[in-house]
C-alpha positions in Angstrom: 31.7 -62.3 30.8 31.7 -62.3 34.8 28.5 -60.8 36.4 25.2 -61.7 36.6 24.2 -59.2 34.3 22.7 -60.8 31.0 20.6 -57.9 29.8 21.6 -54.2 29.4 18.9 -51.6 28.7 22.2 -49.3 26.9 20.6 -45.4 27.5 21.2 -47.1 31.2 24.8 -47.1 30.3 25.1 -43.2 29.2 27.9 -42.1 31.0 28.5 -44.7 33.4 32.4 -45.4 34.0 34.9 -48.0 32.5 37.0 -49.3 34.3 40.4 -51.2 33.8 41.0 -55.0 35.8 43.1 -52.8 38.3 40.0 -50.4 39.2 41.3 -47.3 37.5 39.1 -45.3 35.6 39.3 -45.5 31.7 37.0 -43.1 30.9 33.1 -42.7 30.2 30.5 -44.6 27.9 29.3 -42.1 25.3 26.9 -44.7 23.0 26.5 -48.3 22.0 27.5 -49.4 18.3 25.4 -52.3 16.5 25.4 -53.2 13.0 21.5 -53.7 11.8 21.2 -56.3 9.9 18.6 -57.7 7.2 16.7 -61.4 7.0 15.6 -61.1 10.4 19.1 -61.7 12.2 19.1 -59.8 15.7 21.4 -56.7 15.3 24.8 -57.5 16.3 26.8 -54.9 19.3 29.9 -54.2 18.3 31.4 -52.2 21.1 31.3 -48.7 23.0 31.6 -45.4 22.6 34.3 -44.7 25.3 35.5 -40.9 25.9 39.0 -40.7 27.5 40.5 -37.3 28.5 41.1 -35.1 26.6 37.3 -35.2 25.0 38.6 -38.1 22.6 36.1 -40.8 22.3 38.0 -44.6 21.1 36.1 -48.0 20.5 36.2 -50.8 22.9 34.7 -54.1 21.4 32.7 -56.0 23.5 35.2 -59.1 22.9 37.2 -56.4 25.8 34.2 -56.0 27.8 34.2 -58.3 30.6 31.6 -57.1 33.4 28.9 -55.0 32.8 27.5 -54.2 36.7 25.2 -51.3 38.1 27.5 -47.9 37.3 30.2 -49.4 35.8 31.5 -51.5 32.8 35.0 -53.3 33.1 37.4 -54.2 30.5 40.3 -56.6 29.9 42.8 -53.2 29.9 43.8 -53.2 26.3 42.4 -50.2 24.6 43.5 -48.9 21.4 43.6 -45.0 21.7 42.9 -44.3 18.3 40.1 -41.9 18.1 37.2 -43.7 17.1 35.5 -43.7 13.5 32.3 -44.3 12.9 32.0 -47.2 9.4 29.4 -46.9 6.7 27.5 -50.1 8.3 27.6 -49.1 12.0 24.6 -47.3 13.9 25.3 -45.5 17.2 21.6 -46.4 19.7 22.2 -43.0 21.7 23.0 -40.8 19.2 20.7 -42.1 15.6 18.0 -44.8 17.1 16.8 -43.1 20.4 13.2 -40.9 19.4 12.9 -43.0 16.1 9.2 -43.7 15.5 8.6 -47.4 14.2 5.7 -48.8 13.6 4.4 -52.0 15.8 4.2 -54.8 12.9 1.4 -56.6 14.8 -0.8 -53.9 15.1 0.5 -51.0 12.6 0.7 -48.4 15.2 3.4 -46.0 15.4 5.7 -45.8 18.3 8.2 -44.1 19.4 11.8 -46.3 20.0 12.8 -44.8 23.9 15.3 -48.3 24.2 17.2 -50.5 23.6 18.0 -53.9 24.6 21.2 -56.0 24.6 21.6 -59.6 25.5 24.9 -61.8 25.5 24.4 -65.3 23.4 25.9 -68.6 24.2 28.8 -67.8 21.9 29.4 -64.4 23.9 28.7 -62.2 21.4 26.0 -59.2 22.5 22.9 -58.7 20.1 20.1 -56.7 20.5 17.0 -58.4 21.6 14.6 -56.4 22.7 13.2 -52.8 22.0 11.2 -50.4 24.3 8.2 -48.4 23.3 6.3 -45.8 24.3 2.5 -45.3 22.5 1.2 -42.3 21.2 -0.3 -40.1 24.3 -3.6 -39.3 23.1 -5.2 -35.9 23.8 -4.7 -33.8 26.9 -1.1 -34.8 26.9 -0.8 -38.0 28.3 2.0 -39.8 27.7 1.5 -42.8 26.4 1.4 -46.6 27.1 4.9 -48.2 27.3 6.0 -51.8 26.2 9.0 -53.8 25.6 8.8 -55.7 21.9 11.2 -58.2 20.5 13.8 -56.3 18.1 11.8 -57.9 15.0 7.9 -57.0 16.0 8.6 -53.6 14.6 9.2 -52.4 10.7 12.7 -51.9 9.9 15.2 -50.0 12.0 17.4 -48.5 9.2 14.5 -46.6 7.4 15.0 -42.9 8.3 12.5 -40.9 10.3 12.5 -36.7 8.9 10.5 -36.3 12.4 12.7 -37.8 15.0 12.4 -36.3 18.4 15.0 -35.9 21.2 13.3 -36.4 24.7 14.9 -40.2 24.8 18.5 -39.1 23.7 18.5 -36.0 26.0 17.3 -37.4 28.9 20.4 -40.0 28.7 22.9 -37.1 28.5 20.7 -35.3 31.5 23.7 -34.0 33.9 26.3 -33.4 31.4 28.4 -30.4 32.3 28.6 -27.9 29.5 31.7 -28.9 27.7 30.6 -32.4 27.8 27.1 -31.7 26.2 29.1 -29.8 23.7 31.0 -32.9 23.1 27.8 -35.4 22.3 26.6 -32.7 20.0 29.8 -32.9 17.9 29.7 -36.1 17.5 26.0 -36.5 16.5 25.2 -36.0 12.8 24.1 -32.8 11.4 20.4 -33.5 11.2 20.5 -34.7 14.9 22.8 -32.0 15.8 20.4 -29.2 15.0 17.3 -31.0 16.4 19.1 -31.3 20.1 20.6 -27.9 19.9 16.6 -26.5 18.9 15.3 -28.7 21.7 17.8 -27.2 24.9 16.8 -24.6 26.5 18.1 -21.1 26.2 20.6 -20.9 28.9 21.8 -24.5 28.3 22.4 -24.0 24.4 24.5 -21.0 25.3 26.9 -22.8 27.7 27.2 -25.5 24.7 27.8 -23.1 22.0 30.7 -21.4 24.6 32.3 -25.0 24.1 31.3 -26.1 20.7 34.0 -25.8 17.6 32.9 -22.6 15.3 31.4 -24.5 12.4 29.4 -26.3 14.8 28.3 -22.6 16.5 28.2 -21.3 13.1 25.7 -23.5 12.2 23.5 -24.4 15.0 23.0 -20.5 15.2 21.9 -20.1 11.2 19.2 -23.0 11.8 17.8 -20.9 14.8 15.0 -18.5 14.4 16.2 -14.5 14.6 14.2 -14.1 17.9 15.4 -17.5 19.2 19.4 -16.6 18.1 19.4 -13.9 20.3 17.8 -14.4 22.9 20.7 -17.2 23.2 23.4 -14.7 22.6 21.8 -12.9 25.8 22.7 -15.8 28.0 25.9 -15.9 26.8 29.5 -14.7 28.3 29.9 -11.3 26.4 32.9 -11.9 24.9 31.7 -15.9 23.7 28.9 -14.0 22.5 31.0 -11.2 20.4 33.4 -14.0 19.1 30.2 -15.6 17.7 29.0 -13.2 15.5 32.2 -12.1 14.5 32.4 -15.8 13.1 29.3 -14.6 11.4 29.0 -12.9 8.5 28.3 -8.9 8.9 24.9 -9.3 7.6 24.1 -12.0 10.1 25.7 -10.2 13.1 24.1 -7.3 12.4 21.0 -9.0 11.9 21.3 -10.5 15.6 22.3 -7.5 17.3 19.0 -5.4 16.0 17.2 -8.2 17.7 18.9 -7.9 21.1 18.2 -6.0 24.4 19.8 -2.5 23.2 22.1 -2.7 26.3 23.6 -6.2 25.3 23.9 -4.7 21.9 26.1 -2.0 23.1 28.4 -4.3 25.5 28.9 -6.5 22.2 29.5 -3.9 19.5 32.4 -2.3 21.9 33.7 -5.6 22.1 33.7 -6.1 18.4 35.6 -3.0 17.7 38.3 -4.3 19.2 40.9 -7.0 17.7 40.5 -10.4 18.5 43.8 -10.8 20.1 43.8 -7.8 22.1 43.1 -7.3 25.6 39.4 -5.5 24.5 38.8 -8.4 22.5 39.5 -11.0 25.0 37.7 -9.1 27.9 34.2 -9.1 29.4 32.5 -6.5 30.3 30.5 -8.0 33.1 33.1 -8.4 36.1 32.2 -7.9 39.7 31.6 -3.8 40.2 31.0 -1.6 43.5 31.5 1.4 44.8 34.5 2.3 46.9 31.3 2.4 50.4 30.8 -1.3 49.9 31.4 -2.9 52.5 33.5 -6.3 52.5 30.1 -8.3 53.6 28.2 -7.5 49.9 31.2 -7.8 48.3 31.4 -11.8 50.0 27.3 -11.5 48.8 28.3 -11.1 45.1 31.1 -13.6 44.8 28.6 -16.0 45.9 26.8 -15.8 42.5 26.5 -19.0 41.1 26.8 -18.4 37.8 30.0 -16.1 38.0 33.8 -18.6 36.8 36.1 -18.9 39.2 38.0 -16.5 37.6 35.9 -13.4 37.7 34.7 -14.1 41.3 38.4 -13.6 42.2 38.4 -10.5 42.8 35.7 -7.6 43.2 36.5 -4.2 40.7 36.2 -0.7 42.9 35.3 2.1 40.9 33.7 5.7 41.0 30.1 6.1 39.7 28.9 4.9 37.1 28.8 1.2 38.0 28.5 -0.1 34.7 31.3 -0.5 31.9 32.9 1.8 30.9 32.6 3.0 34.8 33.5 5.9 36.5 37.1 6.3 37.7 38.8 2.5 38.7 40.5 2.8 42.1 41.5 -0.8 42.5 41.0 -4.2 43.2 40.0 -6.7 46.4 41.2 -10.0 46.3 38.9 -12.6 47.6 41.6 -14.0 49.6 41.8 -10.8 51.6 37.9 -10.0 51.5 38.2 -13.7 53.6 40.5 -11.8 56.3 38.4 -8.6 56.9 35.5 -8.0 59.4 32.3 -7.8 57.7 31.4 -4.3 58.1 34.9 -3.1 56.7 35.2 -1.0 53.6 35.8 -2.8 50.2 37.8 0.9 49.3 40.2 0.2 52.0 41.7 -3.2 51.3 42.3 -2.5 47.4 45.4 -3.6 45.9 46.5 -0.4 43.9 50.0 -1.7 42.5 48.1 -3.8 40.4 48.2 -1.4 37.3 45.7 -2.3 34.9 46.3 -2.6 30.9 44.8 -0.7 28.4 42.7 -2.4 25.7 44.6 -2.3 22.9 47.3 -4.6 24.8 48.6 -7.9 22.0 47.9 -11.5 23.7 51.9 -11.4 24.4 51.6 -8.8 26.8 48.5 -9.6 27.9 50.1 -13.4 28.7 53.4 -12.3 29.9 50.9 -9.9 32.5 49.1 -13.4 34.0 52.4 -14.7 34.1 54.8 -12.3 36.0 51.6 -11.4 39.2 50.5 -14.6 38.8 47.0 -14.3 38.2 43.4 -15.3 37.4 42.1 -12.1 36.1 43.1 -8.5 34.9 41.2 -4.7 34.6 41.2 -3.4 31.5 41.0 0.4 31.7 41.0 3.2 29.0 43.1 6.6 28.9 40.7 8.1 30.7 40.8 5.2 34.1 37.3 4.1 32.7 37.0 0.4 33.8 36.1 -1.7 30.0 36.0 -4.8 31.7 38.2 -8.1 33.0 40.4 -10.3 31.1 40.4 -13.8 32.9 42.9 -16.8 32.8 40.4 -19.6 30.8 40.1 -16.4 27.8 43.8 -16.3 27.8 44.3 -19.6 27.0 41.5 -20.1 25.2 43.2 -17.2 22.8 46.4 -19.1 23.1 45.6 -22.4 22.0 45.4 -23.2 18.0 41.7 -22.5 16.7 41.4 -25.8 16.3 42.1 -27.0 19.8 38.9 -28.6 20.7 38.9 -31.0 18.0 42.4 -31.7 18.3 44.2 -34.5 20.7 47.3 -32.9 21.1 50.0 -35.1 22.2 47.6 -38.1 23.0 49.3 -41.3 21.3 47.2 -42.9 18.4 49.1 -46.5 19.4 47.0 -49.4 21.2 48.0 -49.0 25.1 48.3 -51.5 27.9 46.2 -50.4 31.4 46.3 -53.4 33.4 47.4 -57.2 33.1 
């Protein structure tokens, strides 16, 4: 191994990148597998975690490691693409031994593991030799004394803990973007899965659930309390939201939607009435609204929002009073494009593209497709007979609907051979 680097703290290496000997980017360092081992014999690294686009994760051994450095890890090249497997005998350190408690076998305290160590021997292979601990707090929650202990001065790592907690592991995915979160929580067992997904917060477990496969959504959401279970379906998308709980059985939906707000209740019982594959059943009912007096300047204001995809911040919905779904008479859309070219203090009513015609809500996926296809565009009003504005089919719900149902768990096209990426 080149470097200077002879011992790696490995939550250090959460998401750090790999690289190839050429300086392209392999992918990401998910977690660290060891092999724990009895008779006092320091447990043995076996490789990474690596994820590679498209969210498949594929072993590298450490006999393909050959620099570990500050905020990056390089390899010989040769990775095999197979998605990776975890054995019977292997233990992942981010994903099962961060949050263990232990016990100190000098002392007979009980600790909580927050690290762990990895050191390369003489014959280059990478053990773990040291562990790092953090002491009960005490009262008046202090957190407690830290130390770093040889791997063997605490009781056996393999012995389960019923208890384990999650601050360790989830402050080495901190930063993760939504889909990537998702992603870690798949791959963690079921028991770990459900003690991260009860320790996000609110807003953060619904932006995972939007990613996560449904018998992972289906089952995070059973282990959550009633109160708890909605108030996450609140901070979800509408429609991710209504495609939940029509995962769910009608006892359970129903159950959910007594408990939340009566006004989110509503928005997701209209979108449950239509078909899945519909443009109703695709659409959310939150999209950009004003009145046809707005001027371009708050129009500008509420694209701004943060928290809106690109998609529906595209374009700004003008309709007659009422302002909320199903509206009053829809007069049009204004592009953001052309809200870019106006003054100001210009009317949002006089800049509306009114060729767009809108599409009912009963519209298949195939029309609905061929729609985004022929205008070439991010998002779409859905109107009823009566020029009510339901709500805005966008591009990422389109494809979403298009790809197979199990597309998140799938590679695709991605070749299962070993693959060359450098010299």
């Amino acid at each position: 191994m080149s470097g200077a680097t002879t011992r790696v703290f490995i939550a250090r290496l959460a998401g750090i990148a790999v690289f190839d000997p050429r300086g392209d980017q392999v992918g990401k360092v998910r977690d660290v597998v060891v092999t724990l081992r009895h008779g006092g014999n320091a447990p043995r690294v076996l490789g990474l975690v690596v994820e590679v686009q498209p969210r498949r994760r594929i072993f590298c051994p450490m006999t393909r490691v050959t620099a570990i450095d500050p905020g990056a890890v390089v390899t010989t090249g040769l990775l095999n693409m197979r998605r990776f497997e975890q054995r019977p005998n292997e233990t992942l350190v981010l994903g099962e031994l961060l949050d263990k408690r232990v016990t100190l076998l000098e002392t007979g305290e009980q600790v909580a593991l927050q690290d762990v160590a990895m050191e390369q021997e003489r014959t280059r292979d990478w053990v773990v030799s040291r562990i790092f601990v953090r002491k009960s707090g005490g009262s008046f929650r202090r957190r407690g004394e830290t130390l770093v202990v040889a791997y063997d001065a605490v009781s056996d790592l393999t012995l389960p803990d019923p208890q384990q907690g999650v601050e360790s592991l989830l402050a080495a995915v901190d930063g993760l973007r939504a889909a990537d979160l998702a992603n870690v929580l798949h791959e963690l067992s079921p028991k770990r899965r459900l003690e991260v997904a009860a320790a996000l917060d609110d807003e953060t477990l619904a932006d995972v659930l939007e990613e996560l496969p449904e018998d992972d959504r289906i089952e995070i959401v059973g282990s959550l309390a009633g109160e708890r279970a909605a108030d996450v379906l609140e901070e979800m998308d509408p429609d991710d939201a209504a495609d939940l709980l029509a995962e769910l059985s009608p006892e359970q939906a129903e159950e959910l939607l007594s408990l939340v707000e009566p006004d989110d209740a509503e928005d997701l019982r209209r979108l449950l009435s239509y078909e899945e594959y519909t443009a109703g059943g695709m659409m959310t009912p939150e999209p950009i609204i004003l009145p046809p007096d707005a001027t371009v300047a708050e129009a500008l204001a509420r694209v701004r929002d943060a928290d809106l995809s690109p998609a529906l911040a595209a374009q700004v919905y003008v309709v007659r009073a009422p302002f909320e779904t199903p509206t009053g008479r829809y007069l049009g859309v204004a592009h953001f494009q052309r809200l870019l070219r106006e003054p100001p203090s210009t009317l949002v009513s006089a800049i509306l593209d009114s060729e767009l015609a809108p599409i009912g809500p009963e519209a298949p996926l195939t029309q609905v497709t061929r729609y985004f296809a022929t205008y070439n565009l991010v998002a779409l009003p859905v109107v009823d007979a009566a020029d009510h504005l339901l709500g805005a089919v966008t591009v990422d719900d389109v494809i979403d609907h298009m790809l197979p149902e199990d597309w998140r768990d799938s590679d695709g096209d991605a070749d299962d051979e070993a693959v060359t990426r450098g010299a």
